[in-house]
LUMNU-125885 format. One line per 2 residues: for each residue x, y, z of C-alpha. Coordinates in nm, 4 decimals, decimal comma, always signed. Example, Ala and Ser with C-alpha at 12.3 -4.5 7.8 and 13.67 -1.06 7.14 Angstrom:
2
+1,2300 -0,4500 +0,7800 ~ +1,3670 -0,1060 +0,7140
This chain:
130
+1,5149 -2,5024 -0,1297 ~ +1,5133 -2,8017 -0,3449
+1,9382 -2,8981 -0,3474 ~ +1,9557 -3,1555 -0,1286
+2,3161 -3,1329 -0,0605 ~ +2,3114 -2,8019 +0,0055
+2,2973 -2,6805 +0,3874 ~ +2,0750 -2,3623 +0,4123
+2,1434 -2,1697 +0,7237 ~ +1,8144 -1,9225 +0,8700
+1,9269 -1,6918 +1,1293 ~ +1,8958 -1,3100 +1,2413
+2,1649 -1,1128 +1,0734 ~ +2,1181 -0,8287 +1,3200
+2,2068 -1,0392 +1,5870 ~ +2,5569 -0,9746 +1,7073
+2,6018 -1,3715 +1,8673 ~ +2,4123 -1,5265 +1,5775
+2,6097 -1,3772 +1,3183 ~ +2,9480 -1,4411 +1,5600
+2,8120 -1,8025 +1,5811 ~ +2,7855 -1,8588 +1,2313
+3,1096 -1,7374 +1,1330 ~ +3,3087 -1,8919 +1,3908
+3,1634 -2,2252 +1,2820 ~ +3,3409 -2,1541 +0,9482
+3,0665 -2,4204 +0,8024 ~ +3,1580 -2,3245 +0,4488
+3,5434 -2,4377 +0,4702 ~ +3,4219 -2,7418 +0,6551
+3,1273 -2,8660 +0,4063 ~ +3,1327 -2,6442 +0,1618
+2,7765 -2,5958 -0,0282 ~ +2,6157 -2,3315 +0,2465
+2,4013 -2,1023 +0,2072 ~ +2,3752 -1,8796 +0,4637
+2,0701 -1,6870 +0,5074 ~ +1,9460 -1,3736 +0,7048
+1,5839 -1,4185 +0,8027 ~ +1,5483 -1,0595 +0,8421
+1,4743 -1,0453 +0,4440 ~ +1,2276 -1,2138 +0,2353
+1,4360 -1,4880 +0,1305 ~ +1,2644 -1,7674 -0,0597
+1,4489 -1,9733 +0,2525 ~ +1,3157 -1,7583 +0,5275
+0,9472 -1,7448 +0,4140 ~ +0,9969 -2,1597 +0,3071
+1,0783 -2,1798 +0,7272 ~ +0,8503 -1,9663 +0,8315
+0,5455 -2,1065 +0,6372 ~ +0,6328 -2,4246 +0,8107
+0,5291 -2,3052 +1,1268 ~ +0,8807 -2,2023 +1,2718
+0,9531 -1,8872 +1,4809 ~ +1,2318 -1,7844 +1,4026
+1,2591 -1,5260 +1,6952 ~ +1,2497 -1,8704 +1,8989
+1,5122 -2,0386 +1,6449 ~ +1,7566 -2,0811 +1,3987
+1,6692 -2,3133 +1,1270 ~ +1,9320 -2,5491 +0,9425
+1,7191 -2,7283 +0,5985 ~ +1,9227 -3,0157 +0,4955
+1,8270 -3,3325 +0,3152 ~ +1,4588 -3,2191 +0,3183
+1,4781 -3,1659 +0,7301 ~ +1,4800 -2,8590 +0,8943
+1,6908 -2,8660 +1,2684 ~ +1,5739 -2,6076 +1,4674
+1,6801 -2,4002 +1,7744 ~ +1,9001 -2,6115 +1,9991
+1,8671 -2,9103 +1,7193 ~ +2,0247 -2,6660 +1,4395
+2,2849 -2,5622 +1,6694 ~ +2,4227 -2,9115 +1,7382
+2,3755 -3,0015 +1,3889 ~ +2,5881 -2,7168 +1,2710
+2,8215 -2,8044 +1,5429 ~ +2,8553 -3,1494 +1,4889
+2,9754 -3,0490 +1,1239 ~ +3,1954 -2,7687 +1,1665
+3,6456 -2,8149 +1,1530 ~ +3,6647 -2,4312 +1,2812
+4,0684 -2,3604 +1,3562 ~ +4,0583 -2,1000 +1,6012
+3,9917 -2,1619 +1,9690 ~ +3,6551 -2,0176 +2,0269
+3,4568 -2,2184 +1,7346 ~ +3,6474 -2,4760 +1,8790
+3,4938 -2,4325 +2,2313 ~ +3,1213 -2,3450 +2,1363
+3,1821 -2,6695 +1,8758 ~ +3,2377 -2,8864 +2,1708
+3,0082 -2,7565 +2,3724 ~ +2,6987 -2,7458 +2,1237
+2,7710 -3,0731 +1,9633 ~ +2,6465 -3,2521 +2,2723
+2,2245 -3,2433 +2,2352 ~ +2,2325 -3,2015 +2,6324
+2,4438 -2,9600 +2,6554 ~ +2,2398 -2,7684 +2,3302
+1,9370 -2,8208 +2,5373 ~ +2,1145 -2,6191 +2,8727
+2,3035 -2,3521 +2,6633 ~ +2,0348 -2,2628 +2,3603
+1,7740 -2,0888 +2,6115 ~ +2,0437 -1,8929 +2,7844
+2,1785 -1,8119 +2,4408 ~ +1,7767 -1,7098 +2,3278
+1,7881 -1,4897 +2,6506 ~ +2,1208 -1,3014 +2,5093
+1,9854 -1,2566 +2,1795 ~ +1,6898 -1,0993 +2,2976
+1,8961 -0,8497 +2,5797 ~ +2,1128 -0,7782 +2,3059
+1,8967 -0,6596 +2,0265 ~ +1,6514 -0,4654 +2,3082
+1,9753 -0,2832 +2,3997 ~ +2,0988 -0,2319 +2,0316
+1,7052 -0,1438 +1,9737 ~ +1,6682 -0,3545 +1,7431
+1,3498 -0,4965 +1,7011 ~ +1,2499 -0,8788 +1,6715
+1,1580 -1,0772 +1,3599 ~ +0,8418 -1,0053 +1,2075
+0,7651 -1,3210 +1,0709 ~ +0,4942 -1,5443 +1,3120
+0,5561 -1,9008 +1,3354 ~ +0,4750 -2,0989 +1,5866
């Protein structure tokens, strides 16, 4: 996780609106070195998050620069970056680029997550964190 101009991209790959997020943010057409990064494996990225005290059942994580941006901060981060063409990314771009409205929509989008992968029976990360 040492390329500082790379954007490295943690998030649950058996989650259907995490995955949906990610690709509707077309991040890789809009800054182009992104790695993206399912923390259900043992990615040198995931376990570099994870050892850092972040739960990633809580939270994405975006490393960039040496920061990580996490949950509702990695979400407006990725937002505030993204040039995504069709309507949707458009919408969740606007709406998740504001830090306020991050802060209203991330829980409610934590809640979904969590429905969603009980229904799908899927079970949560096993990582710890904080």
């Amino acid at each position: 996780m040492e390329d500082k101009d790379r954007i490295i991209v943690v998030y649950d790959g058996e989650c259907p609106f995490c995955v949906n997020y990610v690709a509707l943010m077309n991040l890789r057409n809009a800054v182009g070195n992104v790695m993206l990064v399912d923390a259900r494996t043992e990615a040198q990225a995931v376990k570099a998050v994870v050892s850092q005290g972040y739960d990633l059942n809580e939270g994405m994580a975006v490393v960039y620069g040496g920061s990580v941006y996490y949950g509702e901060d990695a979400v407006t981060f990725i937002s505030s970056l993204t040039n995504s063409r069709n309507w949707a990314g458009r919408l969740l771009s606007k709406l998740l680029s504001s830090p306020e409205r991050a802060a209203v929509l991330y829980p409610i989008m934590k809640l979904g997550r969590r429905v969603t992968l009980k229904v799908l029976g899927k079970p949560l990360l096993n990582h710890g964190g904080r």
